[in-house]
N, C-alpha and C positions, 0 to 999 in steps of 0.2 A: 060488852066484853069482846064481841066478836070484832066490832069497831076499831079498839083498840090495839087486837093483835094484828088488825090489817095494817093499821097505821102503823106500829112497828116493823114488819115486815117492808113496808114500801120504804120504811126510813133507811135498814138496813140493807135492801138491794140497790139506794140512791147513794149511799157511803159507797156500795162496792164496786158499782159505776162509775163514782168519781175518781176510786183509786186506780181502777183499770185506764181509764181515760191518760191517767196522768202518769200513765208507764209509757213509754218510749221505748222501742226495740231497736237496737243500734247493732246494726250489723259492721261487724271490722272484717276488714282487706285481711290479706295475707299478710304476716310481718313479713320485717327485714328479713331479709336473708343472710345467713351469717356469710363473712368474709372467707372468698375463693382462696387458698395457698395459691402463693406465687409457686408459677411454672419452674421447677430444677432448671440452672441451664443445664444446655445438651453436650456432654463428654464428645468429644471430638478425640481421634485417634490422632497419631501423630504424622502420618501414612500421605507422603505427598506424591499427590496423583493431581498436579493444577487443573481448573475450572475458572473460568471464565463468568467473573458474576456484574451482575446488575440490578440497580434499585435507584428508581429515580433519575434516568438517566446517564447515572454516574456509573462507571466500569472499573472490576477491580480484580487481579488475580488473589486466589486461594489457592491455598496448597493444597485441600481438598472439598470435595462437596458440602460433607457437614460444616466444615467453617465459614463456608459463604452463606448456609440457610443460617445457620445460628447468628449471625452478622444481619437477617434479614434481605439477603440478597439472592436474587433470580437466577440460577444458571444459566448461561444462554450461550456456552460451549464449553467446548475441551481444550485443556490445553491453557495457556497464557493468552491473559488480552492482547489483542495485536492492535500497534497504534494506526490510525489511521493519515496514511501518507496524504499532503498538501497536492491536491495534482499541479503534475509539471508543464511547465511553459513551456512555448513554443520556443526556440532560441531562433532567431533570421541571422542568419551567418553570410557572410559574403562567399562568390562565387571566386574565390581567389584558388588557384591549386600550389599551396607551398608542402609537401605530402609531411607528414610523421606518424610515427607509430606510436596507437595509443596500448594501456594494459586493461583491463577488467577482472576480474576474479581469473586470474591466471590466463584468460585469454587475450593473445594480441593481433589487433588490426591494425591496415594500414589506412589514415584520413586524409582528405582533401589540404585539412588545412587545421592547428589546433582548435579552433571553434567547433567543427563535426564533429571533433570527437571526444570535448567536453560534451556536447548538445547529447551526446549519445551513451553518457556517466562513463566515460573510458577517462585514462590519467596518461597524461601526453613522456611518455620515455624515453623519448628518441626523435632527434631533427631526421626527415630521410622516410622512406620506406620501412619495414617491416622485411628483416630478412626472412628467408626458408626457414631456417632453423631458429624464428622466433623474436632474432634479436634485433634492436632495431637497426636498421642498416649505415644509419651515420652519414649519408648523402642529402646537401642537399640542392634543391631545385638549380637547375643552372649552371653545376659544377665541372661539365662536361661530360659524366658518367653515359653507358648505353642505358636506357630505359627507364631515364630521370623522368621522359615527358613532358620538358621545359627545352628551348632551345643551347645550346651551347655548344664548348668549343670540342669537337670532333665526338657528342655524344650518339651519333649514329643516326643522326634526324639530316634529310635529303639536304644536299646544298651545306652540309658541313666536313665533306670530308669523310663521309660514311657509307653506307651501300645504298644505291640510288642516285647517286650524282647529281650534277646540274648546279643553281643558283637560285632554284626557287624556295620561297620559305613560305610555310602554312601555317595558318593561324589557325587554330585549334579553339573552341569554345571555353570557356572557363569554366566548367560543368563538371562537377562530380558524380561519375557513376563508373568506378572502377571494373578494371579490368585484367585479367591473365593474358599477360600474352608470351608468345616464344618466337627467338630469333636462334635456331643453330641449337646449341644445348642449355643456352641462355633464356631463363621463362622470369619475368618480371611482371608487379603490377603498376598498370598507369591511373591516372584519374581516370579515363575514356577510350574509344577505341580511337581517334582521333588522335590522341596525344602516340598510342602503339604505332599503329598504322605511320604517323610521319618519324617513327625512328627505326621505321622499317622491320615490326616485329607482328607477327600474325596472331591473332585472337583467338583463345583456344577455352578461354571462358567468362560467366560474367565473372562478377566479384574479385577481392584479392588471391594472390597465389596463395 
């Protein structure tokens, strides 16, 4: 009897072996995660205060900050983009002195010759000098006038009839580097002190009058 119930016993702890055996504990990950809401876009005010943005290289004005982040884009100033200027070339102008007066944002100079004073963004207004009051003086080179700085007929340069006498003529470099000069109540600018000096008018500074 005693026999028997062992043998039972061993049968039944060999079943509950095999069942155990034959479980498998499967451990599971984390699920899915349910789906994020998309981001609101961002209310931008209407408030134009420009900004200067960037992304990628590329540059772009906003009317304000919040439009250029919600655009994805980097601030990277104040204010409007500003394009970037080609730099400017050198211009080689000739050493000729034919003078006119150029304009610039309401300022007027007196040039060499119109090539200086394109080369230098001026808009050529006038054959001649630059007068005192602005306008361009309407002379030009050689016309006889005092303090043209070209030789001519009775323009006040030695050896034509003017202060200084004689029959000698000077020849003068063809170089621009203007001058002020004055003769009497007369104050003109020449290309050079060279061009003053032979029309008999004294240097009273650099630059144009």
């Amino acid at each position: 009897m005693r026999f028997l119930s062992f043998a039972k016993m061993s049968a039944a702890l060999a079943v509950v072996a095999t069942v155990l055996a034959a479980c498998v504990v499967v451990e599971e990950g984390p699920g899915p995660r349910p789906p994020r809401p998309d981001r609101p876009p961002e209310m931008c005010t209407r408030e134009y205060a420009p900004v200067c943005g960037e992304r990628r290289g590329e540059r772009q004005t906003f009317g304000n900050a919040c439009m250029a982040r919600a655009d994805g884009f980097r601030i990277v100033g104040q204010g409007e983009c500003r394009r970037e200027r080609p730099p400017q070339q050198q211009t080689a102008c000739p050493m000729i002195y034919q003078p006119v007066c150029g304009e610039r944002r309401g300022e007027r100079r007196t040039f060499g010759n119109s090539c200086s004073a394109g080369a230098e963004g001026f808009r050529v207004v006038g054959q001649g000098e630059c007068r005192g009051d602005g306008r361009p003086g309407g002379g030009r080179p050689g016309d006889g006038r005092p303090g043209d700085g070209r030789p001519g007929d009775g323009g006040g340069r030695p050896g034509a009839g003017g202060p200084g006498g004689g029959n000698q003529q000077v020849a003068c470099p063809m170089i621009f580097d203007p001058v002020c000069a004055r003769r009497g109540n007369d104050q003109r600018t020449f290309g050079n002190s060279c061009e003053a000096n032979s029309a008999n008018y004294r240097v009273v500074r650099a630059g144009s009058c």
